[in-house]
C-alpha positions as CSV (number, residue, x, y, z in Angstrom):
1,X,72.6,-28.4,267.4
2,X,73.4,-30.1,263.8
3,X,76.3,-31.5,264.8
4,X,74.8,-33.2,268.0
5,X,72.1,-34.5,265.9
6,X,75.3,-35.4,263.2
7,X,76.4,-37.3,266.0
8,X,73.5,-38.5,267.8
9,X,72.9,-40.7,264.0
10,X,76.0,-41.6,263.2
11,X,75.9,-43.2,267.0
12,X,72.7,-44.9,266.0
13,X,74.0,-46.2,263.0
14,X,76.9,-47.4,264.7
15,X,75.5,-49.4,267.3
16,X,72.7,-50.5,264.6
17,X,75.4,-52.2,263.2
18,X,77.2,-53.7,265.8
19,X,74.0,-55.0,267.8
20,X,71.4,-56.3,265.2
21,X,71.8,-59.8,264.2
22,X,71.9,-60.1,260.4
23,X,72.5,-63.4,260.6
24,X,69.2,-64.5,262.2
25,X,66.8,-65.5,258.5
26,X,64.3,-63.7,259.7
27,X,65.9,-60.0,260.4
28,X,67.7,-60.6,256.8
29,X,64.3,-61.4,255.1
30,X,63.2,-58.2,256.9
31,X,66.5,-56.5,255.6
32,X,65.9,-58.3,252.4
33,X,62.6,-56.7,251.9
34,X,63.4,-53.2,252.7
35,X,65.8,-52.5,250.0
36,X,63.4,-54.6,247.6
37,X,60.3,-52.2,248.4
38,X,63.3,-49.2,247.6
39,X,63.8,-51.0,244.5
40,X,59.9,-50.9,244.0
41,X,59.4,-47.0,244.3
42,X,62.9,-46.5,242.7
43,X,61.5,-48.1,238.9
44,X,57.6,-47.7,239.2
45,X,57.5,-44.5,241.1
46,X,60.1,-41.8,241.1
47,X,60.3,-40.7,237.4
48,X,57.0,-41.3,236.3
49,X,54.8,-40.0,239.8
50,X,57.2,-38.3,242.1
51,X,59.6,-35.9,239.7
52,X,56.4,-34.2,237.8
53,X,54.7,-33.7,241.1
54,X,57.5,-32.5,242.6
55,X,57.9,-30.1,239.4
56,X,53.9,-29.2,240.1
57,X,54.6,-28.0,244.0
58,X,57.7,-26.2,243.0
59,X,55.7,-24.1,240.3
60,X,52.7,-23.7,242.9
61,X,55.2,-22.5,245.2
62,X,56.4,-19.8,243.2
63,X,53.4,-18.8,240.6
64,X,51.1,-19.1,243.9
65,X,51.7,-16.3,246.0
66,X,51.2,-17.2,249.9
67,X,50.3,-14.2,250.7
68,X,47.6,-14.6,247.7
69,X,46.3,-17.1,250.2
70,X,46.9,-16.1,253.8
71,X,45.1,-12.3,252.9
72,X,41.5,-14.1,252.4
73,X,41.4,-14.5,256.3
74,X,41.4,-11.7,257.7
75,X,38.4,-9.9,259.5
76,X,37.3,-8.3,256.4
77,X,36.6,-11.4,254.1
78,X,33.4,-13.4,253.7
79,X,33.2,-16.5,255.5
80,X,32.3,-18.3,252.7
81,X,35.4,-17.6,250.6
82,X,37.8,-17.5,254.0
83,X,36.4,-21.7,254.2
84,X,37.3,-21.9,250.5
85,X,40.2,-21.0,250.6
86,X,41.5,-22.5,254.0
87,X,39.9,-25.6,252.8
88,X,42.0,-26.1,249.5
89,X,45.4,-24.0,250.9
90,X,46.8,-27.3,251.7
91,X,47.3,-27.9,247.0
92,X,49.4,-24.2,247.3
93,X,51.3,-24.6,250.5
94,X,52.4,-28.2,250.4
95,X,53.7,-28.4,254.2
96,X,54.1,-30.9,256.7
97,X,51.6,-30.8,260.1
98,X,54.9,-28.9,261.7
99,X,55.8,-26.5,258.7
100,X,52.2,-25.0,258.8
101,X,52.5,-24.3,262.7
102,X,54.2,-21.0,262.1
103,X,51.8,-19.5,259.5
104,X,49.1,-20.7,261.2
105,X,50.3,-18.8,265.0
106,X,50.9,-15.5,262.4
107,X,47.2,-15.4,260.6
108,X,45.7,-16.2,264.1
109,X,47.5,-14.0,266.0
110,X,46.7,-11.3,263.4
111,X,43.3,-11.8,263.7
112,X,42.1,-14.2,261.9
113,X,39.0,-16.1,263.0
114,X,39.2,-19.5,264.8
115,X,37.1,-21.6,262.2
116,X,39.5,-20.5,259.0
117,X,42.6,-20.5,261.2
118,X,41.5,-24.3,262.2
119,X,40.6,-25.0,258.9
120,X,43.7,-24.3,257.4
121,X,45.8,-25.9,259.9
122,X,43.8,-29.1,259.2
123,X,44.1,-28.6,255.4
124,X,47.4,-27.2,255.5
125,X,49.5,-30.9,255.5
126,X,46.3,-32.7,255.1
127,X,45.8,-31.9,251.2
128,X,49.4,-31.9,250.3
129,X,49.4,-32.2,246.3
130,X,52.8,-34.7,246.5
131,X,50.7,-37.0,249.0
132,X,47.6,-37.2,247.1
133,X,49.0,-37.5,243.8
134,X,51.3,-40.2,245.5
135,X,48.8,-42.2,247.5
136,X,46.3,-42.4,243.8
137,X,49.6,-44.1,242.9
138,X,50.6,-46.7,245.1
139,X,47.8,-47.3,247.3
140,X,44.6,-46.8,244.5
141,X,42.9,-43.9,243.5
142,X,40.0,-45.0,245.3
143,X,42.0,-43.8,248.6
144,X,43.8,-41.3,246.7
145,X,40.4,-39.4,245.9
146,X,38.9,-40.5,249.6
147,X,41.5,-38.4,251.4
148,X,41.8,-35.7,248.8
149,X,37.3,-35.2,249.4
150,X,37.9,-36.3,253.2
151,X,40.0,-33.4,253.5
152,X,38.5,-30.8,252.4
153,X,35.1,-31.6,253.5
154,X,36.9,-32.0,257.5
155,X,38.5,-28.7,257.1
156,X,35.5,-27.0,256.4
157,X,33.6,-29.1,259.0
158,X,36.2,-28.9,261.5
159,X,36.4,-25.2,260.8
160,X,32.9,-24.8,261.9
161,X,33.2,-26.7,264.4
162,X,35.3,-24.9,266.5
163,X,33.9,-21.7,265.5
164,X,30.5,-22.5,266.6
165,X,31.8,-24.0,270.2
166,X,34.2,-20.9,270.8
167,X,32.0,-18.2,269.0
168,X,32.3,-16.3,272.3
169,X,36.2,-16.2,273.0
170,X,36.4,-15.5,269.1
171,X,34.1,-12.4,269.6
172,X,36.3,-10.9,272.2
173,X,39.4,-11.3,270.3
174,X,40.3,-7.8,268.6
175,X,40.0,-8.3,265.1
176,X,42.7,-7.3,262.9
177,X,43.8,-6.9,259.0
178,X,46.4,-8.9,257.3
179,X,49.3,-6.3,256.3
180,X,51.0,-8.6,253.5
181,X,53.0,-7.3,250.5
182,X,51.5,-6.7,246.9
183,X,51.7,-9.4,244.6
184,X,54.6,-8.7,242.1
185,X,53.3,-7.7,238.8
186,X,53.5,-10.6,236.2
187,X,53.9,-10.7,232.5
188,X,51.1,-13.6,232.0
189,X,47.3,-13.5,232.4
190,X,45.7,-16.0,235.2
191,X,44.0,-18.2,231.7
192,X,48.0,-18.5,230.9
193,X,49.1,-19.7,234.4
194,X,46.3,-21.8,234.5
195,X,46.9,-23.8,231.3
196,X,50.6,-24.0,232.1
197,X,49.3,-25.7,235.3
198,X,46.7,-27.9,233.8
199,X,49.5,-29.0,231.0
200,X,51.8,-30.3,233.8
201,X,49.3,-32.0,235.7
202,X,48.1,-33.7,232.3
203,X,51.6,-35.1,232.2
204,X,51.8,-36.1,235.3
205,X,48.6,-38.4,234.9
206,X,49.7,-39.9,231.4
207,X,53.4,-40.4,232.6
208,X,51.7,-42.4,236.1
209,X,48.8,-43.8,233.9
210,X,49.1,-47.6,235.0
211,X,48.4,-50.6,232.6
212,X,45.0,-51.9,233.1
213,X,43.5,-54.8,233.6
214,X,42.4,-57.8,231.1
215,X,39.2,-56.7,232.3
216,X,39.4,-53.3,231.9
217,X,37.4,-51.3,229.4
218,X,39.5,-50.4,225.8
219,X,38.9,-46.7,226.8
220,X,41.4,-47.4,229.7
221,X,43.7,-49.7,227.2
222,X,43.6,-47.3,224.7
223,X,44.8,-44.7,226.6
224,X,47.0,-46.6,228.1
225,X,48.8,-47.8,225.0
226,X,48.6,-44.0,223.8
227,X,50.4,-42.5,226.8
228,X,53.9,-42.0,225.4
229,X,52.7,-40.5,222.8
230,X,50.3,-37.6,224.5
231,X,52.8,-37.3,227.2
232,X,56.0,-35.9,224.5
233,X,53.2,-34.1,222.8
234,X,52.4,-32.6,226.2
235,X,56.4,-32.0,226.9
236,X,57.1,-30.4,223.8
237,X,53.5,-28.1,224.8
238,X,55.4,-27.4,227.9
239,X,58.3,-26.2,226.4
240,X,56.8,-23.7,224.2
241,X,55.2,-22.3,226.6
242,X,58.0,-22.2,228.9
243,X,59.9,-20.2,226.4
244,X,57.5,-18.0,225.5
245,X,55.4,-17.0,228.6
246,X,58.3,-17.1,231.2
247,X,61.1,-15.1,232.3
248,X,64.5,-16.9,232.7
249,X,64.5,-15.2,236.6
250,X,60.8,-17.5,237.3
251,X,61.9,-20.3,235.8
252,X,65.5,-20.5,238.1
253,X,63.4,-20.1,240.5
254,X,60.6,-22.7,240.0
255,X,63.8,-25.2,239.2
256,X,64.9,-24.0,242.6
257,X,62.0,-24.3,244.5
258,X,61.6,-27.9,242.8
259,X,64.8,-28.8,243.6
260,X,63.5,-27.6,247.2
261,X,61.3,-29.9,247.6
262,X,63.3,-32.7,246.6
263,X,66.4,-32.0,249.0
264,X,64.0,-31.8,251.9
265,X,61.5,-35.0,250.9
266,X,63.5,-37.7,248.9
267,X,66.1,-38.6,251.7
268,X,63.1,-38.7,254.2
269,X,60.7,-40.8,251.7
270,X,63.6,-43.3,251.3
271,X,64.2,-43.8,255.0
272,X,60.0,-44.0,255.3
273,X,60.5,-47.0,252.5
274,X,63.3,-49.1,253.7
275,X,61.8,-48.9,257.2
276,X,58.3,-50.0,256.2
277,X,59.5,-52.6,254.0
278,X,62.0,-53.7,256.9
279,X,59.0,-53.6,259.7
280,X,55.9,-54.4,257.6
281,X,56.9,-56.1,254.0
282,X,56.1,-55.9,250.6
283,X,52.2,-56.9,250.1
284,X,52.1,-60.3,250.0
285,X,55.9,-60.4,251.6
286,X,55.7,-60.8,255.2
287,X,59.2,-58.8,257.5
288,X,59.8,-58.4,261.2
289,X,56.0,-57.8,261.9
290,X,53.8,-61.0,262.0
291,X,50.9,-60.1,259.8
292,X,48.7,-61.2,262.6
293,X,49.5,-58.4,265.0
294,X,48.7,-56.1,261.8
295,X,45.3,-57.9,261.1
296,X,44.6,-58.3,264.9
297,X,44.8,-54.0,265.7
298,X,43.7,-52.4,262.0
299,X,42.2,-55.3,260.3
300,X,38.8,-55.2,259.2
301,X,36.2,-52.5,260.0
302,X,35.7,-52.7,263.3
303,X,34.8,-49.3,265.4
304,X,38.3,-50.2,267.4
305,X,40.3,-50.9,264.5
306,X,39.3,-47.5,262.9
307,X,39.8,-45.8,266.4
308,X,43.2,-47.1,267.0
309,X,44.4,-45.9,263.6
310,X,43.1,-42.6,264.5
311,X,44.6,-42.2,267.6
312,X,48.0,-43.9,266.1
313,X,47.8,-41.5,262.9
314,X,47.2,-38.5,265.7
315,X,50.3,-39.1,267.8
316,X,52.1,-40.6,265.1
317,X,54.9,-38.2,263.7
318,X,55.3,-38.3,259.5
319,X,57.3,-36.9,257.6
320,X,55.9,-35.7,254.6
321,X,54.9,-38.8,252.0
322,X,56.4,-41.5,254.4
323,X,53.3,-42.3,255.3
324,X,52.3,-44.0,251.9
325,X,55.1,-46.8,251.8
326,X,54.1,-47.0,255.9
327,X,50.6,-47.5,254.6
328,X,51.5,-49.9,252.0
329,X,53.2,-52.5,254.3
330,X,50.3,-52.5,256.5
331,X,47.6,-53.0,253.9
332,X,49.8,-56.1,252.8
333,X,49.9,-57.4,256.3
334,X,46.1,-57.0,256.4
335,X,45.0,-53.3,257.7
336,X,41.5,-52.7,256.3
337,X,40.7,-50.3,254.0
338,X,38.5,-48.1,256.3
339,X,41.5,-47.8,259.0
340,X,43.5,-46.5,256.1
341,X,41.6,-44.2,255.6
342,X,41.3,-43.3,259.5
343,X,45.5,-42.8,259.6
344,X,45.5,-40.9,256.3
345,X,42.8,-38.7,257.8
346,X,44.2,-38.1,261.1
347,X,47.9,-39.0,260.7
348,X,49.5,-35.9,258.2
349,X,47.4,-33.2,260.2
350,X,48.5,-33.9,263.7
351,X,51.4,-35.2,265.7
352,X,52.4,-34.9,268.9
353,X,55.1,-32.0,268.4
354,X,52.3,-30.2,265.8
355,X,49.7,-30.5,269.9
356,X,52.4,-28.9,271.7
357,X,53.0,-25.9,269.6
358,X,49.1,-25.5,269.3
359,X,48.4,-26.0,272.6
360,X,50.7,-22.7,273.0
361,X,48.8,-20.9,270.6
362,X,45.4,-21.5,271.4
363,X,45.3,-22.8,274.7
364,X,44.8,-26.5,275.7
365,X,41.0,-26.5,275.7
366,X,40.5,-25.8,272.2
367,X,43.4,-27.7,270.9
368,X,41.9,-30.6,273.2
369,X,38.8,-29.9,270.9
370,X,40.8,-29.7,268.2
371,X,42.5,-33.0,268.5
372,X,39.3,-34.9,269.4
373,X,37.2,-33.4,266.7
374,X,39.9,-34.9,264.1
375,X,40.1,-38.5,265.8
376,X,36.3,-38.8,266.0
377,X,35.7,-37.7,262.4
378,X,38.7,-39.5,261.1
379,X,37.4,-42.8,262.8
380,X,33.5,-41.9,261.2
381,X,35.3,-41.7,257.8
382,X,37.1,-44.7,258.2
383,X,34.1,-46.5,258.8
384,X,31.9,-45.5,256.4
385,X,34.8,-45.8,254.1
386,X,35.5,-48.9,255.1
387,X,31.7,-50.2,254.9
388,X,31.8,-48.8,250.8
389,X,35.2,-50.0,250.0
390,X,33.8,-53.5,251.2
């Protein structure tokens, strides 16, 4: 199967090649611009935003047991912590709306109940720390912290959602326990895991800290002006503590799970980049797509506009990040804020492969529920966002 997808590329890039016409100006402006938006990412984004996230969901993913998570869902555990904790998994388990599909099927299966199991297939891809962090970064923080609250509120919500409408189908299910191995003993306390967390995290924001504003306030320049300075104060913090709290076995292993992460995103993030900036543009840098179009579908508030992006975020298939650069051509061709919010919302939870594999899980009347609940709430968001934002 590799090679025929080997093949089935290297055929697309072949007759890429042969048929489209570079010399027409307006597919090499479109060319133009997709390597220029690369450019962008490549200085503004990648060493500063993208390598200390990428370093913060590597040590998640090893200094966070799954299994840490996945246990508070079972039959036995309060409702209120099984919602807190399906509501925030998606910070641990940093997964794409396909990735989650197979732990979801295995905690349902077990026995968990439909409202966590739902909410933690929402917030599974929905809350990813690398897309948050990312979209605070290129598309404003004011989104940034919209979809990281939007989240978690709809994965609660749409947990009780579908517990209350199926309350009867999930009282005839047999309930079962979760039979997951102990956590492996470790030689820190959770206050030292914690501040080796909070440390990175702190670097991440100075090292992404953007310049302000004349009109900012001197807070803001201040810091700003400092941010070299805390940030190797706060890498040489991270080294001690790296040499003194850690074995050499977890910190392979973090560099490998990093390095994970980056194998299995960057080459996907680049090809979301060059093809927004070859469809959409750089803001303010019109490509193949007439900004009209952009501005006629998703621009403004409009209860259509947030509906479409919705139902296009819904069906839409993204790879994990790409739909940041995706997002950031269409705001430059004129999508409103509030639709924005609608596709970020919708778009990372759902796809059409992710319905299909649910739909055999739970049956196609509640994954029909499912599927609406997050399109209606996403579009309600994306107004009300919307309305704020303007």
């Amino acid at each position: 199967m590799k090679e025929r997808t080997k093949l089935f590329w290297l055929i697309v890039l072949y007759l890429g090649a042969y048929f489209i016409p570079w010399a027409d100006p307006k597919i090499r402006q479109a060319g133009f611009e997709s390597f220029m938006m690369l450019q962008e990412y490549a200085r503004e984004h990648v060493l500063t935003c993208l390598i200390p996230a990428f370093f913060i969901a590597g040590a998640i993913a090893v200094f966070v047991s799954q299994a840490a998570v996945l246990k508070y869902f079972g039959a036995q555990a309060k409702k209120v912590l099984a919602y807190s904790v399906a509501s925030v998994s998606g910070t641990v388990l940093a997964v794409c709306s396909c990735t989650v599909l197979p732990l979801f099927a295995g905690i349902y299966t077990r026995g968990a109940g439909i409202g966590p199991a739902t909410a933690f297939l929402y917030s599974g891809p929905a809350i990813n720390v690398l897309a948050i962090v990312l979209t605070a970064r290129i598309l404003g923080w004011q989104l940034g912290l919209a979809r990281a609250v939007g989240a978690i509120i709809f994965a609660v919500a749409i947990g009780l959602f579908m517990a209350f409408v199926f309350r009867k189908d999930d009282a005839r299910r047999t309930a079962g326990d979760f039979y997951l191995p102990d956590e492996e003993e470790k030689g820190r306390t959770l206050t030292q895991d914690a501040l080796y967390m909070m440390t990175m995290v702190l670097i991440l924001v100075f090292a992404a800290f953007a310049k302000p504003g004349p009109d900012a306030a001197m807070v803001w320049k201040g810091i700003f002006a400092a941010k070299w300075i805390v940030t190797i104060i706060l890498l040489i913090i991270l080294a001690w503590m790296l040499k003194a709290w850690f074995k050499k076995d977890e910190l392979t292993s973090c560099v490998e799970s990093t390095w994970g992460f980056m194998k299995q995103i960057f080459p996907l993030l680049a090809i979301g980049v060059i093809a927004a900036g070859f469809l959409l543009g750089r803001p303010g840098h019109p490509a193949l797509i007439p900004e009209k179009y952009i501005a006629a579908l998703v621009g403004g508030n409009s209860l259509w506009a947030n509906l479409f992006a919705s139902l296009a975020g819904a069906f839409m298939y993204f790879a994990t990040l790409t739909e940041v650069p995706i997002l950031q051509g269409l705001l430059g061709s004129g999508m409103g804020q509030g639709p924005a919010l609608a596709l970020l919302l919708a778009g990372p939870a759902l796809s059409l492969p992710n319905m299909i594999v649910i739909g055999g899980v739970l049956g196609f009347k509640k994954t029909a529920v499912f599927v609406a609940v997050v399109v209606v709430m996403s579009t309600v968001a994306g107004m009300a966002y919307g309305t704020f934002a303007g």
